[in-house]
C-alpha positions as CSV (number, residue, x, y, z in Angstrom):
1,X,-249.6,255.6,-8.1
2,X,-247.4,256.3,-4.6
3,X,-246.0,259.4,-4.9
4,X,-242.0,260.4,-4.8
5,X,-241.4,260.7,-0.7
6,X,-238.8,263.3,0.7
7,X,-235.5,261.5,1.0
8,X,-232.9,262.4,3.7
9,X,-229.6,260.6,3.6
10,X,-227.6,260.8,6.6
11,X,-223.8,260.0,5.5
12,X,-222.7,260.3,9.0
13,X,-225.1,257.0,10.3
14,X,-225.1,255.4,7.2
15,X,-228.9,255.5,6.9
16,X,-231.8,257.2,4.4
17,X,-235.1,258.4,5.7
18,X,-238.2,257.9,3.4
19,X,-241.0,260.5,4.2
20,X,-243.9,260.6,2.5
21,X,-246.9,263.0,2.7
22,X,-249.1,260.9,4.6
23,X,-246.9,261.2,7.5
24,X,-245.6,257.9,7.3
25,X,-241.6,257.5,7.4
26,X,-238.7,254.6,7.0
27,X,-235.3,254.8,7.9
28,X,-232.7,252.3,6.7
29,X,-229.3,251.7,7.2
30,X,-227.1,251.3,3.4
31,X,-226.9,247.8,4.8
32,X,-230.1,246.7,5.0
33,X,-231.3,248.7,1.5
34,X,-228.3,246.8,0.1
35,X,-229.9,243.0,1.8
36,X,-233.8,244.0,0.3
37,X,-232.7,245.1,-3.2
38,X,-236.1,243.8,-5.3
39,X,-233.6,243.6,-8.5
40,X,-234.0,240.0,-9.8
41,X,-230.4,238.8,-9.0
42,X,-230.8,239.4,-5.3
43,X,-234.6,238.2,-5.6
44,X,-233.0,234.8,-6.8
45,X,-230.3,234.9,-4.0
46,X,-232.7,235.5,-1.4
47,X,-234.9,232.7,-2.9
48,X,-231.9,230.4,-2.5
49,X,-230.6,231.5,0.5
50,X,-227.7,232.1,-0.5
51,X,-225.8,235.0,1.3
52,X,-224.7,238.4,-0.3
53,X,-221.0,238.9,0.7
54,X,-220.9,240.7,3.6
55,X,-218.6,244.5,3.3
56,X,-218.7,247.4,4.2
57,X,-221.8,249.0,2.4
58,X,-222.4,252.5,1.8
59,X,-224.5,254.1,-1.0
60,X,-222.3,255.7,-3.8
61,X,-225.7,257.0,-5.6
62,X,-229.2,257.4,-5.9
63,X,-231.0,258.5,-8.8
64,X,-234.9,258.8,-9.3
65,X,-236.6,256.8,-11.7
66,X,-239.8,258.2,-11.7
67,X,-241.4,255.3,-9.7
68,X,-238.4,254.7,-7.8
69,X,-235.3,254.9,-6.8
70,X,-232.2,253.4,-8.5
71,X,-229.5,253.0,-5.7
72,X,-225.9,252.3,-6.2
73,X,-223.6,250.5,-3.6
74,X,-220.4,250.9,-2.9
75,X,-219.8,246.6,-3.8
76,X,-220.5,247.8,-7.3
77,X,-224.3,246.8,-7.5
78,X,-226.4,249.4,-9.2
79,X,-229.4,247.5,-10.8
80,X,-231.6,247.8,-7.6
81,X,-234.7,249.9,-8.4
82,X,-236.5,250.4,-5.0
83,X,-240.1,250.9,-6.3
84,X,-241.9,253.9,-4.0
85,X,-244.4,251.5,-3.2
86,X,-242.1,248.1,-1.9
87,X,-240.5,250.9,0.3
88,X,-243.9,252.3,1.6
89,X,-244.6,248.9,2.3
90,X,-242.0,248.4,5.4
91,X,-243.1,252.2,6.6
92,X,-245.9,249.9,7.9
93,X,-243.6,247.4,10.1
């Protein structure tokens, strides 16, 4: 089981830094957390190419969830749940 990394957020650039013990980091911008959310509505949309509207994103909230992180989005999306592990995964890119 991954564990919980530190998370920064950095309100000023827009971005949150993932840290985990290992060393390894990931920073993303609210924008790009907001085009990889793994919820199944955005899943689909990606799936069918079909755009998410494009506005001004910025994160409202972010609760842990044990696993994960539940973000919320200034568009009114809240049903992301970023799992430690899918965010680990881009720590490797």
């Amino acid at each position: 089981m991954q564990l919980r990394p530190d998370i920064r957020v950095d309100i000023l650039n827009k971005q949150v830094h993932f840290i985990w013990s290992d060393g390894s980091s990931l920073c993303l911008s609210h924008q790009h957390l907001r085009e990889i959310c793994p919820c199944g509505f955005c899943r689909s949309k990606r799936i069918k190419q079909i755009k998410i509207e494009q506005v001004e994103i910025e994160i409202t909230a972010m609760f842990d969830q044990g696993y994960g992180a539940q973000i919320c989005f200034s568009d009114g999306h809240d049903k992301g749940i970023y799992p430690w592990v899918f965010l680990k995964e881009f720590s490797h890119y």
